[in-house]
C-alpha positions as CSV (number, residue, x, y, z in Angstrom):
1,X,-130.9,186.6,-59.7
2,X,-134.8,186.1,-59.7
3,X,-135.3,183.9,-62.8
4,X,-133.7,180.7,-63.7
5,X,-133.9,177.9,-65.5
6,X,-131.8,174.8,-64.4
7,X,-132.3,172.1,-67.7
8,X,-131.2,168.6,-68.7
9,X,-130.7,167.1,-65.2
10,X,-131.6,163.3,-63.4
11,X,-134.1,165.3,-60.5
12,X,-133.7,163.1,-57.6
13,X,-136.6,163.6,-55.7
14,X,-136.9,162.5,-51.7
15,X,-140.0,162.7,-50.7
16,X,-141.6,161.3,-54.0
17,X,-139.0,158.7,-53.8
18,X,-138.3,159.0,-58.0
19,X,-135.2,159.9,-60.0
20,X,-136.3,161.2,-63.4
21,X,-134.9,163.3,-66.4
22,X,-136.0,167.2,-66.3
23,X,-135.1,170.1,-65.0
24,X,-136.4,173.1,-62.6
25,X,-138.1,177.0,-63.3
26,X,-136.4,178.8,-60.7
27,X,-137.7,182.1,-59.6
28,X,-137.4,184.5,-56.6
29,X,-135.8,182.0,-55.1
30,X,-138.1,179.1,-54.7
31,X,-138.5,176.8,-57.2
32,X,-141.4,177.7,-59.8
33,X,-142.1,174.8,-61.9
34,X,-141.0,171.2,-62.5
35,X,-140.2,170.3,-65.7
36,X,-140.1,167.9,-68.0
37,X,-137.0,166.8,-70.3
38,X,-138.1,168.3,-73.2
39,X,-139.1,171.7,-72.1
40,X,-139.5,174.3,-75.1
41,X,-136.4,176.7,-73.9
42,X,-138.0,179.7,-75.8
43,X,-141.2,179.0,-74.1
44,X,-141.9,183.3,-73.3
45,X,-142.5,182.3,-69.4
46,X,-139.2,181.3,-69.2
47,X,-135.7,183.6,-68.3
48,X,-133.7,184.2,-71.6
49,X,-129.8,183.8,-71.1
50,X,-130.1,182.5,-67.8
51,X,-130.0,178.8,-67.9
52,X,-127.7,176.1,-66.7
53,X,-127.5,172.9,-68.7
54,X,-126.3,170.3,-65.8
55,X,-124.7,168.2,-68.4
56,X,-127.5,164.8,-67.6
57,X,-126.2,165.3,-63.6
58,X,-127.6,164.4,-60.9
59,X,-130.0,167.5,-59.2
60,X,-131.3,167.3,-55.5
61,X,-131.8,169.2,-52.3
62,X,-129.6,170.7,-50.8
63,X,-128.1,168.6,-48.0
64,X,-129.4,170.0,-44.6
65,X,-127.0,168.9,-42.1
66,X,-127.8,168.8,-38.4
67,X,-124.9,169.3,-35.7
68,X,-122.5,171.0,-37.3
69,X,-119.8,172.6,-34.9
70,X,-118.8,176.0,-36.1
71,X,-115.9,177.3,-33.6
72,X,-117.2,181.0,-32.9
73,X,-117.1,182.0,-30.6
74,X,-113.7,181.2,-28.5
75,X,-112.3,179.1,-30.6
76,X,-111.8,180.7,-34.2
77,X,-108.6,179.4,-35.2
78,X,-110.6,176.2,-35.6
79,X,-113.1,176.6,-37.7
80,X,-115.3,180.1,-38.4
81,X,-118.4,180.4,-40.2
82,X,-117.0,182.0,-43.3
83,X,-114.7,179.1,-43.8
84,X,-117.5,176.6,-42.6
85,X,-119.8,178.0,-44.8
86,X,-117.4,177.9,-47.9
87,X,-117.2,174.1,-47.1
88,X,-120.5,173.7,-46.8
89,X,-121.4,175.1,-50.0
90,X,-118.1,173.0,-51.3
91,X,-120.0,170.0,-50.4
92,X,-123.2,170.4,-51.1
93,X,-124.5,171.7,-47.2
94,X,-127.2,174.3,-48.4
95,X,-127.9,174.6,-44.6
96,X,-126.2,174.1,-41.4
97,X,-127.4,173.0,-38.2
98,X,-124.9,174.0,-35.5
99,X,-124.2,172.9,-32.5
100,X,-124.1,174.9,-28.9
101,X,-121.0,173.6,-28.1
102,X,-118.9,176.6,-28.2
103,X,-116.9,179.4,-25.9
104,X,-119.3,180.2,-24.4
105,X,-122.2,178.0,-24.7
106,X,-125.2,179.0,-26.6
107,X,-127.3,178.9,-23.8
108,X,-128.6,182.7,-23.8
109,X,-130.8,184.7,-26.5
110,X,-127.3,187.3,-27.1
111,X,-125.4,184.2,-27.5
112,X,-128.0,182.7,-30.2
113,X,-128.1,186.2,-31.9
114,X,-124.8,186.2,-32.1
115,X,-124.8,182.7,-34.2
116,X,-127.5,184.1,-36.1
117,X,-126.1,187.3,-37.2
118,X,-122.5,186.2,-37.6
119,X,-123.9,183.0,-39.8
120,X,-125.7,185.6,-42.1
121,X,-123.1,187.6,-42.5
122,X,-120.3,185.0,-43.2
123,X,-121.7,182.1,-44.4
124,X,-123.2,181.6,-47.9
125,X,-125.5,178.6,-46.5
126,X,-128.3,178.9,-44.1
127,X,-127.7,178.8,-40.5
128,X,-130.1,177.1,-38.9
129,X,-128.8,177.3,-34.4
130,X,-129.3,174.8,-31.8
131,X,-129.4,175.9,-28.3
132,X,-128.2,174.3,-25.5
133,X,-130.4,171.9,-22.8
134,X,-129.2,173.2,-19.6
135,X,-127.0,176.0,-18.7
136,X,-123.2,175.8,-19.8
137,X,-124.2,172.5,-20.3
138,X,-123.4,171.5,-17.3
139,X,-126.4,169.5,-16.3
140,X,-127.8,171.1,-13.8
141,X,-130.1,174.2,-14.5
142,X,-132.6,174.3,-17.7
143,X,-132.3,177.1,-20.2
144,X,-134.7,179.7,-21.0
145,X,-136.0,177.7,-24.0
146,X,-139.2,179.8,-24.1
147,X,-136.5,182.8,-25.1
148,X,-134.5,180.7,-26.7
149,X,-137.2,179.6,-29.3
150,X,-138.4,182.7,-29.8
151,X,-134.6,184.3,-31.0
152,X,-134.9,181.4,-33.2
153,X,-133.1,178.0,-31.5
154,X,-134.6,175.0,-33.5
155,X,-133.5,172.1,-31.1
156,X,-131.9,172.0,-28.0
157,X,-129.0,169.5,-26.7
158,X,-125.9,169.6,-24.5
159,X,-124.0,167.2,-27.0
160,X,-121.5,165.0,-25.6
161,X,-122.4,166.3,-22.5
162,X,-124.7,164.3,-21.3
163,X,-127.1,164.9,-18.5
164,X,-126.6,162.7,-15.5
165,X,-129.5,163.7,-13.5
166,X,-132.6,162.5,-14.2
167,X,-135.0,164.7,-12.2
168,X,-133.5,167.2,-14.2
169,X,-132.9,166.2,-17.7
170,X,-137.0,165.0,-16.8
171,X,-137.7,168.6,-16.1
172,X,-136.4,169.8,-18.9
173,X,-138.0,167.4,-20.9
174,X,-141.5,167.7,-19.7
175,X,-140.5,172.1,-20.1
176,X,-139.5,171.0,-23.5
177,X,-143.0,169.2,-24.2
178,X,-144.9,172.1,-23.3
179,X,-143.3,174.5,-25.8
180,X,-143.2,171.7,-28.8
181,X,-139.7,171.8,-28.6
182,X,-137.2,169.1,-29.9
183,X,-134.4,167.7,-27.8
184,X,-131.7,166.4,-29.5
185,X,-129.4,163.7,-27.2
186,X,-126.5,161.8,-27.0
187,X,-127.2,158.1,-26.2
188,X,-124.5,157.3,-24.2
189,X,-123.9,155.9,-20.5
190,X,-121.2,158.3,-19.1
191,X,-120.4,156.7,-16.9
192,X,-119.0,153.4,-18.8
193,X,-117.6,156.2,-21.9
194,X,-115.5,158.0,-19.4
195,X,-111.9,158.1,-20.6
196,X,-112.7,155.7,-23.8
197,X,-110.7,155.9,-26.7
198,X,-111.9,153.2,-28.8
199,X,-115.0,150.1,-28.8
200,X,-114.3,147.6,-26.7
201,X,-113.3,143.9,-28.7
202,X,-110.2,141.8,-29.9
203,X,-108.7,144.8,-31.9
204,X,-108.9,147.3,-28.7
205,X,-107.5,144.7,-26.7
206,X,-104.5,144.0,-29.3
207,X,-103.4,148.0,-29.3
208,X,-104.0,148.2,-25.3
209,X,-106.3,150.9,-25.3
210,X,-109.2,151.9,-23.2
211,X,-112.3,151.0,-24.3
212,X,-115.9,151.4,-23.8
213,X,-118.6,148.6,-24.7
214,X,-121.6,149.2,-27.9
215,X,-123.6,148.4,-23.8
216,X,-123.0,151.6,-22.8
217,X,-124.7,154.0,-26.2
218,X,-127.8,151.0,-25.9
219,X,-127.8,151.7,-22.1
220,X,-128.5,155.6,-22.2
221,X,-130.7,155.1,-25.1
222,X,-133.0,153.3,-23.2
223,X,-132.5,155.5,-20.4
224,X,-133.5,158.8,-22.6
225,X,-136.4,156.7,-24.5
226,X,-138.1,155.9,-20.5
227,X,-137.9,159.7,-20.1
228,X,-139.6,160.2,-23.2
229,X,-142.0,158.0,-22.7
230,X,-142.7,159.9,-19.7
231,X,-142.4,163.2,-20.8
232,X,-144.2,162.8,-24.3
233,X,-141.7,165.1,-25.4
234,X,-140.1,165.3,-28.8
235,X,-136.8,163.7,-29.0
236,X,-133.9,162.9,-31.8
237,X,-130.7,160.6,-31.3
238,X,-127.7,162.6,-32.1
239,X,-125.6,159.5,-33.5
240,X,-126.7,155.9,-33.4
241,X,-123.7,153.6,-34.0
242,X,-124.2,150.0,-32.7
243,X,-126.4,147.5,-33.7
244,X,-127.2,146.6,-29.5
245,X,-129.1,150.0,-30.3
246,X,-131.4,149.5,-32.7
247,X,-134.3,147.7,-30.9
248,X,-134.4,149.9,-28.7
249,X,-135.1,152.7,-31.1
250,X,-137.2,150.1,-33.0
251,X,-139.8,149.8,-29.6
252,X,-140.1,153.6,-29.3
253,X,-141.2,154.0,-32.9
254,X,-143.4,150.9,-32.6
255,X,-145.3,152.4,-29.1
256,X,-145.6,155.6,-31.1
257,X,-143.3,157.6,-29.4
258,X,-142.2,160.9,-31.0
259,X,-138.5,159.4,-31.5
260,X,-135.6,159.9,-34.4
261,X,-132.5,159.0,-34.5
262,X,-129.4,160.3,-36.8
263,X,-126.1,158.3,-37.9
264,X,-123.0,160.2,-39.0
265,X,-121.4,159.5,-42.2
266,X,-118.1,157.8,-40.6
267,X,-120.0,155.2,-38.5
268,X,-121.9,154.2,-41.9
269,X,-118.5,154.1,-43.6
270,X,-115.7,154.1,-41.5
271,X,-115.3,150.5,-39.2
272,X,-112.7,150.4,-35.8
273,X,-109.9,148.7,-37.9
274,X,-109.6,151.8,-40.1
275,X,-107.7,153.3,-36.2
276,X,-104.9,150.8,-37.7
277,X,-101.8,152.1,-35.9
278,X,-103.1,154.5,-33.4
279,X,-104.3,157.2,-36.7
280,X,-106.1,159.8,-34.5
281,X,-107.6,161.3,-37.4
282,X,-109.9,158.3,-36.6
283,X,-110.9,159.3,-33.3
284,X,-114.3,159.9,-33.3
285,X,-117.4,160.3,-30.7
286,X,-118.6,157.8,-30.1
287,X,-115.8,155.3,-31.2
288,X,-115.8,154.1,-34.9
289,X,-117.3,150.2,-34.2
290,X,-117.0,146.8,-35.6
291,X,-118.1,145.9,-39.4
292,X,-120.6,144.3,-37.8
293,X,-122.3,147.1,-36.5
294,X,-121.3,149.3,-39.5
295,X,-123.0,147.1,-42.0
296,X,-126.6,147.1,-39.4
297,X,-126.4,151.4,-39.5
298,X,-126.4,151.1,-43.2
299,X,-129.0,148.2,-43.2
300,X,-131.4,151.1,-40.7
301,X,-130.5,153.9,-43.2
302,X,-131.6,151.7,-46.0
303,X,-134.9,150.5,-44.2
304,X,-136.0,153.9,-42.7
305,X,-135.1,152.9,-39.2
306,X,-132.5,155.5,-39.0
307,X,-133.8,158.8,-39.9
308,X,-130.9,161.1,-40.6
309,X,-127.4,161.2,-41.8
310,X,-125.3,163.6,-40.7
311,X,-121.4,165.2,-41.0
312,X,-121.1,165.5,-37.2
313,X,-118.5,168.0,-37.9
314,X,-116.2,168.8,-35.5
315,X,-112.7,170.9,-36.6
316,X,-109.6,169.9,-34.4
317,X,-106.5,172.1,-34.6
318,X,-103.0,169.8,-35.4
319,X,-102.4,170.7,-31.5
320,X,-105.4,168.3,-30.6
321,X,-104.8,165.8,-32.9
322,X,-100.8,165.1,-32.9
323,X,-101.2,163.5,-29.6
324,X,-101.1,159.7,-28.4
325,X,-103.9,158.2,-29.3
326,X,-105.6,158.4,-26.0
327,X,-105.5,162.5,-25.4
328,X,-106.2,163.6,-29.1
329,X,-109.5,165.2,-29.3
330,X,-112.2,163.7,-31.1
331,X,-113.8,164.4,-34.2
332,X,-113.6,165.0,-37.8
333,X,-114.2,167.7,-40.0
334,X,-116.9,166.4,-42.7
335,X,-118.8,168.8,-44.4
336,X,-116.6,168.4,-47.7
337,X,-116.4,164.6,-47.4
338,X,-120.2,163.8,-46.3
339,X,-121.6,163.7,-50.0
340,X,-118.8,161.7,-52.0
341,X,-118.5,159.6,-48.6
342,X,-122.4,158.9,-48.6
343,X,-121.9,158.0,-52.0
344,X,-120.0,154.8,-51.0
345,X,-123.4,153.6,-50.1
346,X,-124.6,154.0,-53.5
347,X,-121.6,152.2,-55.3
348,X,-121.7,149.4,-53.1
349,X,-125.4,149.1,-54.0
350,X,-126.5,149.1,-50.4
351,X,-128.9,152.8,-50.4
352,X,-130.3,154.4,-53.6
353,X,-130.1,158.3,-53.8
354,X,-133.7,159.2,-53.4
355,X,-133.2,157.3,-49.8
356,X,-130.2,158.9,-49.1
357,X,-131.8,162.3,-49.7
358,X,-134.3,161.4,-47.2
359,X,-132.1,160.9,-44.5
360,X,-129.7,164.1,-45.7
361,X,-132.2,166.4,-46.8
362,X,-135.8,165.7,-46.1
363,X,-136.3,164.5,-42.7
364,X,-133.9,166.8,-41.4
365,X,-136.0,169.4,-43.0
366,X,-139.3,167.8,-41.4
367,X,-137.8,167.2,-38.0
368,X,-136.7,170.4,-37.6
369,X,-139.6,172.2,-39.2
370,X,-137.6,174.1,-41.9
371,X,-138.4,175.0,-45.4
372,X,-136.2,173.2,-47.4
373,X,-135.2,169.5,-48.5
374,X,-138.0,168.8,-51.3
375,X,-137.9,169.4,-55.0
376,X,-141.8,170.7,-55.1
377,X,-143.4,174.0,-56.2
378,X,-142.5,176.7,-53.9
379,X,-140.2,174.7,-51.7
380,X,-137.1,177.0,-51.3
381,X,-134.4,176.5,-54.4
382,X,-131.6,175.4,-52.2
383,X,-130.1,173.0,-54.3
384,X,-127.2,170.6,-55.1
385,X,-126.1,169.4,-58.8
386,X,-123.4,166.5,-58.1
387,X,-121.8,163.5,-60.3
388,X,-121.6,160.3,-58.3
389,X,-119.2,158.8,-60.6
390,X,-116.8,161.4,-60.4
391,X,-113.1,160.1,-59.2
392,X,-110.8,162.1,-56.8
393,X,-108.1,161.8,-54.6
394,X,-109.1,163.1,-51.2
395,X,-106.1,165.5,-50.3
396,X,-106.9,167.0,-47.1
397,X,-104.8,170.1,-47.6
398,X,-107.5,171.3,-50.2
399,X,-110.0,171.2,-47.7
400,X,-112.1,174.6,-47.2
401,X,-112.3,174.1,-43.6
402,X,-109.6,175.9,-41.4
403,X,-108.9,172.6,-39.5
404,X,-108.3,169.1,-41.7
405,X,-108.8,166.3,-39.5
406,X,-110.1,164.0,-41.9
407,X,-110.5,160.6,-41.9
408,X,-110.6,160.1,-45.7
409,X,-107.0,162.0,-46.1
410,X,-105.3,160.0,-48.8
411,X,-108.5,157.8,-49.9
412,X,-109.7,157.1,-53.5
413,X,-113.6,158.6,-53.6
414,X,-116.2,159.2,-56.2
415,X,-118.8,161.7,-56.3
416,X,-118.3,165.6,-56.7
417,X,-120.2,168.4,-55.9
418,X,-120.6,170.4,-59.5
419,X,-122.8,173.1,-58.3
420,X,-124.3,174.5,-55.0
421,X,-127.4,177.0,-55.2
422,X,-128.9,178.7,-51.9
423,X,-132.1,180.3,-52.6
424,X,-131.9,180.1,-55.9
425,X,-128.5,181.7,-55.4
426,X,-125.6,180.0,-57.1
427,X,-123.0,180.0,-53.9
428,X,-120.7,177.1,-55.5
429,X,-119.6,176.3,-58.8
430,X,-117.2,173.2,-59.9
431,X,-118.4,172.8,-63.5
């Protein structure tokens, strides 16, 4: 559909940093004209029969949510990117920024063409790949970023697997620099993580598990911010989760390096009590932390200190999960949960939602150079109408996702995702 004409909505614009009554002239798939709340509807430029009242909703970008893991290949009984992209669009996720972590590693052009074209094909959201940093990820040999980049990889990162040598994590860096390419890592001393289960503290003590200290993410931050300092290159913290942390990342912005840093949406929600009786559905990477350190990642959201929310989204078969606490796998599955989870943030008047759609929609957008995240003329009409107010029952068993390892199984939420547009495109519809 070329032409429509989305009317009676709050706009929630990002980058202006305004919510306002109006609505939005949609047409070949980027948005046309802004308008205001009492737009003639017969006005002759306007599509006839194809509007969509949002009922005095809430309208924003889409959400544009960097390291999503989508199990294809090698492991599709987990998670594919049909059913990803079905709970993407569910919640709001008008693109997804997936992770290399896969069987086999993206780490090869045919491997990134294969994200791409499977993504297009399956998925009713953009796809937008990351490549990995070195090959297999295994820390030792750079990738062929220059190929890479070109087949379209928009960051590059071995995840959780973080590189131990410095020469050549440097290397790859300072390659990195010279192509303008980002590098997304993992702050977090591997060392001192090995074989962790939970934070360190009273409460890890108490259920006799192993733990790592909030030392050891402030440890290889520092160690990855020295190497940028060195390098110049362009560089984004998958997941900041302590409060030790922040200074850090504080003094690289300060000296002007060219540092971001992300937070997912159970470290801003979630705190290490909610593991309760060994609930593996809790087991995250890195470990949920103290309410302490919660309340500071919110407090960095809020201020602009932290750049970028994000689902870290990582399906887990029942296999993984119904397993001591100690060998479940980590992660959570999140792209149905992030929005009406990030709205917890609103309610307990702690972020508004223009701020909030700057770390889910716009910066991601700018750090990643994509076309998306703003509601301005001729930004793409990838779009999300949602009610914050809207009360559910989170039942994980209605969860698009093939995997439902979530953490909010069970829990009271508010906020609903009413409709989902890509392009202009409407690819979800809950009205």
């Amino acid at each position: 559909m070329s032409d429509l004409l989305l009317t009676n909505a709050r706009l929630i614009d990002p980058e202006a940093g305004t919510e306002t009554l109006g609505g939005l002239h949609i047409k070949d798939g980027r948005i046309n004209e802004i308008l205001p709340q009492d737009v003639d509807l017969n006005d002759k430029r306007f599509p006839t029969g194809n509007v969509v009242d949002c009922g005095g909703k809430y309208l924003a970008p889409g959400i544009i949510d960097i390291g999503v893991k989508v199990c294809e290949p090698g492991e599709r009984h987990k998670e594919s990117f049909r059913t990803a992209g079905l709970a993407a669009a569910a919640g709001g996720v008008t693109t997804m920024v997936t992770r290399p972590d896969t069987i086999p590693t993206v780490d090869t052009p045919e491997t990134l063409e294969f994200t791409k074209r499977r993504g297009a094909e399956m998925a009713p959201v953009r796809i937008a790949p990351m490549a990995s940093l070195t090959k297999d990820r295994a820390g030792r040999e750079m990738v062929e970023m220059g190929f890479l980049m070109d087949a379209g990889a928009v960051a590059f990162t071995d995840g959780d697997n973080v590189v131990t040598d410095n020469k050549v994590l440097g290397r790859a860096m300072t390659y990195a620099r010279s192509l303008g390419a980002l590098v997304m890592g993992h702050p977090q001393d591997p060392i001192l993580s090995k074989g962790s289960a939970v934070t360190s503290g009273k409460f890890a003590s108490l259920r006799g598990l192993p733990a790592v200290s909030p030392m050891a993410e402030r440890m290889g931050l520092e160690r990855d911010v020295a190497l940028v300092e060195m390098t110049g290159v362009r560089y984004h913290a998958d997941q900041i989760s302590t409060a030790k942390s922040l200074p850090v990342l504080e003094r690289a912005k300060a000296q002007g390096l060219d540092v971001t840093a992300g937070v997912s949406i159970h470290h801003l929600t979630l705190n290490e009590l909610d593991v309760g009786d060994y609930r593996t559905f809790f087991k995250v990477k890195p470990p949920l932390r103290s309410e302490d350190d919660r309340l500071a990642m919110v407090e960095a959201v809020a201020s602009g200190l932290i750049d970028v929310i994000c689902s870290m989204h990582t399906p887990q078969d029942e296999e993984s999960k119904r397993l001591p606490f100690e060998e479940a796998a980590s992660g959570a599955v999140a792209l149905e949960t992030l929005l009406p989870a990030a709205m917890r943030l609103l309610h307990a008047d702690a972020v508004d939602l223009p701020t909030l759609w700057r770390a889910l929609s716009l910066n991601p957008a700018k750090r990643l150079g994509l076309d998306g995240g703003r509601l301005s003329v001729g930004a793409p009409a990838d779009l999300v109408v949602f009610d914050p107010n809207a009360p559910f029952v989170m039942d994980r068993e209605t969860l698009r996702s093939k995997s439902k390892n979530t953490p909010f199984d069970g829990q009271r939420m508010q906020g609903r995702v009413l409709r989902t547009f890509v392009g202009g495109k409407e690819v979800f519809t809950n009205a």
